[in-house]
N, C-alpha and C positions, 0 to 999 in steps of 0.2 A: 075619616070624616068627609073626603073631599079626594073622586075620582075625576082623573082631568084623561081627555080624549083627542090627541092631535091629530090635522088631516090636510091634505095638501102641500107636503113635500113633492118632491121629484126634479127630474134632470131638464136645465134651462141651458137656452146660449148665455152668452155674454152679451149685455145689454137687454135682454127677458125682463121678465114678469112673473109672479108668484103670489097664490094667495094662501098664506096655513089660516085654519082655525083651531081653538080649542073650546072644546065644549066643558064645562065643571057639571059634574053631579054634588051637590052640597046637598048635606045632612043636615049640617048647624048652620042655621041664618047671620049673618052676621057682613057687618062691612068689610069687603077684603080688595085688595090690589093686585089685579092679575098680569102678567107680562111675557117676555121672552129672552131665552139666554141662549147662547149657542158654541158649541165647544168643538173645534176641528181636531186630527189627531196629532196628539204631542201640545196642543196649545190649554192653557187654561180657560175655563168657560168664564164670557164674556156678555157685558149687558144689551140686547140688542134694542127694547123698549117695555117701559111699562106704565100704567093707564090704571088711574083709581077711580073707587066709585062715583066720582063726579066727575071723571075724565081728562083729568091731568095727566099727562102725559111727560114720558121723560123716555130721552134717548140718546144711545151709545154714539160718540162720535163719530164712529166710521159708517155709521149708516144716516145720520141727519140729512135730510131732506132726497133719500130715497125711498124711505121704509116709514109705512104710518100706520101704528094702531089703535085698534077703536073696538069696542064692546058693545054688547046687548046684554043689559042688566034682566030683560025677560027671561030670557033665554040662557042667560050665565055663561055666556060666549064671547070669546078675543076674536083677534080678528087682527093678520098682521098681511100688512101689503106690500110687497115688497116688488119696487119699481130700481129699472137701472144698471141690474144686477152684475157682479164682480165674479170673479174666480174666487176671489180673496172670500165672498162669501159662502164659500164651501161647507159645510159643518151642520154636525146637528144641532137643530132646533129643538130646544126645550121651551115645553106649557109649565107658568113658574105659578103658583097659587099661594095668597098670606092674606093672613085676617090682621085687619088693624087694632084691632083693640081685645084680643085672645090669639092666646099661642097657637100655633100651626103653619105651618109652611109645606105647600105638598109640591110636587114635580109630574108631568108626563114620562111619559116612556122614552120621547123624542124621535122626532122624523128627520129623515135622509134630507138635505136640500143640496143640489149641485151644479156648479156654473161652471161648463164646458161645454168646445166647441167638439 
């Protein structure tokens, strides 16, 4: 029902900058809550932030008040900003997709992101 397309990963210093987006191709209309999770290797994947159709927003402790995402409901695009950036931010990024009021829940493939010098 629902292909997600992430883009802008890649290798940062420490203290960088990053923009991912993801694009959804949605088949069924419907209200859903799109975000981002990110899982380094050996670690369990963790909440980085996520933004409902009125733009609520909700985020992962270790990134508050570095990382801010924001959507285009035209366009059916996230959009995660990621200021400040750590080592500790290492890991892949996953595009998270859920409809609020029908089942589904879909995932990205997930992009590289990496903070070294």
């Amino acid at each position: 029902q629902v292909q997600l397309v992430e883009s802008g990963g890649g290798l940062v210093q420490p203290g960088g900058s990053l923009r991912l987006s993801c694009a959804a191709s949605i088949s069924v209309s419907s209200t859903y809550t799109m975000g981002w999770y990110r899982q380094a290797p050996g670690l369990q994947r963790e909440l980085v932030a996520t933004i409902t159709s009125i733009g609520t927003t909700n985020y992962g402790d270790s990134v508050k008040g570095r990382f801010t995402i924001s959507r285009n409901n035209v366009k059916d695009t996230v959009y995660l900003q990621m200021n400040s950036l750590k080592p500790e931010d290492t890991a892949v990024y996953y595009c998270n997709f859920r409809y609020f009021f029908m089942s589904g829940e879909y995932w990205g493939q997930g992009t590289q992101v990496a903070v070294s010098s």
